[in-house]
N, C-alpha and C positions, 0 to 999 in steps of 0.2 A: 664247512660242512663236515659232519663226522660221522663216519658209520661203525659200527659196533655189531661184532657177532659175539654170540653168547655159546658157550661151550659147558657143559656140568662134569661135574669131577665127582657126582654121588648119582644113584638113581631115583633118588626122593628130590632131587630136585633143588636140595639147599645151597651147595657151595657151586660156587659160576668160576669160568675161567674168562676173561673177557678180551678180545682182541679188536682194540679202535685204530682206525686209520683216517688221518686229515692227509688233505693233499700238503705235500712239501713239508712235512713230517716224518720222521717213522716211527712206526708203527708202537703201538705202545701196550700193555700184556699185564691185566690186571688181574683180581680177585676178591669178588666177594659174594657174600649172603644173599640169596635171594631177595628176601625182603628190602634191603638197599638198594635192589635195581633203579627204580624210580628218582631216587635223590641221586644217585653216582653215574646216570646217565641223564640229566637234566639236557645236557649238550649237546646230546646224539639228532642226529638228522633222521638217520634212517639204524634200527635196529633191525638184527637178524637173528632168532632161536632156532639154536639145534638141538632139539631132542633126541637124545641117545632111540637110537633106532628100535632096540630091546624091548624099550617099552610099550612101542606100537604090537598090535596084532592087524596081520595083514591077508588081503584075499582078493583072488580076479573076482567079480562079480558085473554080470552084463544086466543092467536093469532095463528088460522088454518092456516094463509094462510100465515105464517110467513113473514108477514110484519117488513121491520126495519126505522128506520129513522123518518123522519115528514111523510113520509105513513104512518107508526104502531100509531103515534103521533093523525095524520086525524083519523085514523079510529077508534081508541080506543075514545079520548072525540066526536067523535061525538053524542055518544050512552051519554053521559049526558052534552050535549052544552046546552039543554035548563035549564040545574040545575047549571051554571058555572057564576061566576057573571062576572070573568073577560073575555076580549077575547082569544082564543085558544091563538094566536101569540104571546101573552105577558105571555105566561107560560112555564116553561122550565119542561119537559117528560121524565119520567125515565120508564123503564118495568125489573121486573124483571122475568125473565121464569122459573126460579124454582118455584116458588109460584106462579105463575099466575097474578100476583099484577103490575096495572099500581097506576102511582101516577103523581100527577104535584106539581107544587109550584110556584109561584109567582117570573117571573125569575129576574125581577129587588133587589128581597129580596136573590135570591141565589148568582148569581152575585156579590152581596154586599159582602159579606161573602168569594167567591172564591177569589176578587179579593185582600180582606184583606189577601189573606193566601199567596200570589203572592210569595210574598220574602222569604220565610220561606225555609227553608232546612231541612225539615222534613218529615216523613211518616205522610202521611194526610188520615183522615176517614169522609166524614160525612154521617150524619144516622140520620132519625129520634130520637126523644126522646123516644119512647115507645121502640126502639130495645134495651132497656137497661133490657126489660122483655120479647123478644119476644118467647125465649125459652121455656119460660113456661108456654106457651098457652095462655088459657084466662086467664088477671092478671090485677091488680088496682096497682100503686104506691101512695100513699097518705104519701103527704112529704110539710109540714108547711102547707099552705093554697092552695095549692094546688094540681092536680092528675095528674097522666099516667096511661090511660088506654092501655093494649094492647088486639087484637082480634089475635085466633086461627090462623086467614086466613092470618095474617102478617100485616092487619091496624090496625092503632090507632087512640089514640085523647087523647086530657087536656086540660087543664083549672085550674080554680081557683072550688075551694070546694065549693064553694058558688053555683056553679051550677050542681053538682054531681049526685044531685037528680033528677031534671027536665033531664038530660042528659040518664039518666039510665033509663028512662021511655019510651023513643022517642026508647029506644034501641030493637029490634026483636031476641025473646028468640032464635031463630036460629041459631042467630049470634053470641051472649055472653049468655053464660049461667049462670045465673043468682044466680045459687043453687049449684055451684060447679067451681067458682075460684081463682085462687090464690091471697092472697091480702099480700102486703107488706108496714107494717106499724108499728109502736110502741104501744100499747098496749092503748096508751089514745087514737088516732087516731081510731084505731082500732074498740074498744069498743063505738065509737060518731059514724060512719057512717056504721057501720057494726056490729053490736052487736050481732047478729044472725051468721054470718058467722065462721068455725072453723079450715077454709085453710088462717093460717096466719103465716107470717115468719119474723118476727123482724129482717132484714137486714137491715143494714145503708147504704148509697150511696156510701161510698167506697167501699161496698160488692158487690155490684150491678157494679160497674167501673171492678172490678179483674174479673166478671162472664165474662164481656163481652171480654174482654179481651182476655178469653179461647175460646170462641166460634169460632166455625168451619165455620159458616156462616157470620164471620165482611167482609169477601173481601167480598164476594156476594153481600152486601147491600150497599156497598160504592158507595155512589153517586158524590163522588170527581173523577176529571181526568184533572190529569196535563198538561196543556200548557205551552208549550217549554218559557219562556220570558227574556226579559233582567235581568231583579231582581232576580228570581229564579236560572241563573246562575252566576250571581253574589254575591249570598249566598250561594250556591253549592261550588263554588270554592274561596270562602273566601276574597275577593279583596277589594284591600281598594279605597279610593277616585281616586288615585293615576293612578289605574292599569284599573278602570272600564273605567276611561275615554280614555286612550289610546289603549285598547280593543273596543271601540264601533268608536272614529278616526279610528281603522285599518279597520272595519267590514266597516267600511260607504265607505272608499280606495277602500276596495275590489269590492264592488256594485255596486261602480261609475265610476270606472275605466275601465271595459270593455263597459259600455256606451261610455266614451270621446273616448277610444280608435277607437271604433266603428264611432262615430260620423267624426272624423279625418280621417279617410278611407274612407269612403262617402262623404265627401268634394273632399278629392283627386281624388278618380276616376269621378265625377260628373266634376272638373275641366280638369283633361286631357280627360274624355270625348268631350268637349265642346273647348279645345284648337284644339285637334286633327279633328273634325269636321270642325273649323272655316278656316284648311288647305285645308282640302277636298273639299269646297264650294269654296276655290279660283281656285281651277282644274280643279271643274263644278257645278257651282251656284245653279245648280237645284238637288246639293245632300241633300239631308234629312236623314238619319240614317247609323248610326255606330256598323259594326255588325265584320269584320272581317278587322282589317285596313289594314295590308299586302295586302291579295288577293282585297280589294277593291282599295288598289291606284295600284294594279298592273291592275286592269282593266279599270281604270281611263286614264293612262298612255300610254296604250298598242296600241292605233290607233293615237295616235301622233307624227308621222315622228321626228319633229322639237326636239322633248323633250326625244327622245325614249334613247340614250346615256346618257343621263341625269339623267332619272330617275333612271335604272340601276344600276348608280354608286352614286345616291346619297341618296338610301334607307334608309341608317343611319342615317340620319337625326333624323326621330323615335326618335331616343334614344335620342335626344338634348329635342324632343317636350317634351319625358316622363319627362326628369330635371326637364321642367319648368310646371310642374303639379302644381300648386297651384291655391289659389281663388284669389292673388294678380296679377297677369300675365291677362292681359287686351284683349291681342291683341297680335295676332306672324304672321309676314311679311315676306318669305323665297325667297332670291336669289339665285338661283341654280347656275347663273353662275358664281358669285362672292364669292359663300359660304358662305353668308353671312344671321345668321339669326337677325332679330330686332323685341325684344317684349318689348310693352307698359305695363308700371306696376303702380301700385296704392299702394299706402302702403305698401311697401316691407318689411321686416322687417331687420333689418342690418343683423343678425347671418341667415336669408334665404340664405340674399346675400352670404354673406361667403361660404353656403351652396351649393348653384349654383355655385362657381364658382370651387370647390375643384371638382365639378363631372364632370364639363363640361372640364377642362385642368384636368382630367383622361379618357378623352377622346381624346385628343388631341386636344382640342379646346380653346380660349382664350377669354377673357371677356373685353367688352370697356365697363366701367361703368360712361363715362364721362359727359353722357347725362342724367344722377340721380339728383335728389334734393333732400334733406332733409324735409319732411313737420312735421306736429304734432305727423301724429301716423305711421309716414315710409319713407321710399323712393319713389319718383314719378317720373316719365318720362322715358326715351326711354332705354334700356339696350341691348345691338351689341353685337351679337355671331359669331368669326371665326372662322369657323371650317373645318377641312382639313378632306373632304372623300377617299382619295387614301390610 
């Protein structure tokens, strides 16, 4: 098992400082690209981000009226939209309701960050940088040339020590208290920007990695949340070139396949829609809609002396028209007294043909295909159905 905190050494986010610990190892202290997170942490168990605290913008905010969402989002920065340099929309909003503590970040530089961790197969945390002291109230990190401040109330902020002093002035005794807290630092450190102070605890960053570690509040302040994606399950379940690819062919089969299938049924019925209608208007020109074909040809039929035997026994027909449902069938011409039906086709396709005729003589019907031509992309011309109603 290895855990991995992640440190940035820029404010854009690109170069990491990376510190992994295995039991019965020590500790080992790398560097790289953001973009490599994913491959150069393949091994991690559990990852940790700390976001240099600067970048956050922070605020108590008590939400009465429990707001969630881009509501709680609107209502919380509007109370300091005129102090926000960026626009609301371009900042990705975190609240945490234990603490009372809204916070934003700059969602292009989170984003950044999230999307690097995409692939990883790991328990993932991130967290400001000051939550590596949040426990201990008001507290200073001073670590090379630069701080982590943390506040009582769960914000912070850092920077470079070069600005410590002017920072510490701007600050309201209210807020940090000034004359009583905790400072963690090495003893030269120490004695340079704090030489008065006597709350001090010579802890190294690895001490400060194990504390956090234990604490009972890291789910709380995790501002990480997994989206489902292709990468992330295919580091989940270990697949090689091999397997991803014909896992994401199957997944694309699956998606698109009740579309075509879809689509092919709405052809059909839109086809024998429109064949069986093109019957009905030879019986009486002035038919328009197709709502019930039986009881509509039976009412069709019903005051026609001349045809009234005819129609009766020659109902079944139907079933010939249904065969030839397709968008290639042009035209269907029916002789009642001959039994005879003739449909005009346009690009038939050969295995149709086939098809048509295996259903039509399972009907008892026979197929003159003599009147067919071959063209580029089917069969063309006239296709003679005999079919015996008795």
């Amino acid at each position: 098992m290895i855990t991995s905190f992640i440190h940035f050494k820029d404010l854009y986010l690109n170069s990491t400082e990376i510190h992994s610990y295995q039991e019965g190892l020590k500790p080992k202290i790398s560097s790289y690209e953001a973009n490599e997170l994913s491959s150069r942490l393949a091994d991690s168990t559990k990852v940790i981000i700390l976001i240099p605290s600067q970048l956050f913008g922070f605020m108590e905010y008590e939400n009465q009226a429990g707001h969630k969402g881009e509501i709680l989002k609107a209502s919380a920065l509007s109370q300091v939209e005129e102090r926000l340099i960026s626009d609301i929309s371009s900042l990705t909003f975190f609240y945490n309701s234990d603490s009372q503590l809204a916070s934003w970040i700059d969602s292009s530089l989170f984003e950044f960050i999230v999307k690097n961790l995409d692939g990883l197969d790991a328990e993932i945390t991130i967290i400001p940088e000051h939550f590596l002291i949040q426990d201990s109230g008001d507290a200073i990190i001073l670590r090379e040339n630069s701080f982590i401040l943390a506040f009582s109330n769960s914000s912070g902020f850092g920077g470079s020590t070069e600005i410590l002093s002017d920072y510490l002035e701007t600050i309201d005794g209210d807020t940090f208290d000034m004359n009583n807290f905790l400072l963690f630092a090495d003893a030269a450190s120490a004695a340079l920007h704090f030489p008065e102070n006597k709350k001090v605890e010579h802890k190294t960053l690895e001490d400060l990695h194990h504390k956090l570690l234990e604490s009972k509040n890291l789910i709380k302040w995790n501002l990480f949340q997994r989206k489902l994606s292709f990468s992330f399950l295919k580091a989940k379940l270990k697949l090689n070139s091999r397997e991803s690819s014909f896992i994401a062919a199957s997944v694309i089969t699956i998606l698109i396949a009740p579309l075509m299938i879809s689509s092919v049924l709405s052809s059909s019925i839109s086809s024998y829609q429109s064949n069986t209608i093109q019957i009905f208007q030879q019986l009486n020109p002035n038919f328009k809609r197709l709502i019930n074909p039986k009881a509509q040809i039976d009412d069709l039929t019903k005051d026609i002396p001349s045809y009234a035997t005819i129609s009766s026994n020659n109902l079944e027909v139907l079933s010939y028209i249904e065969t030839l449902a397709d968008e290639s069938i042009q035209d269907i011409n029916i002789n009642f007294d001959d039994r005879v039906i003739e449909a005009s086709v346009e690009n038939l396709s050969p295995t149709k043909l086939s098809f048509f005729q295996e259903l039509i003589k399972s009907q008892s019907g026979n197929v003159n295909t003599n009147g067919l031509s071959k063209g580029a992309d089917g069969l063309n011309g006239n296709l003679i159905i005999y079919y015996d109603s008795e």
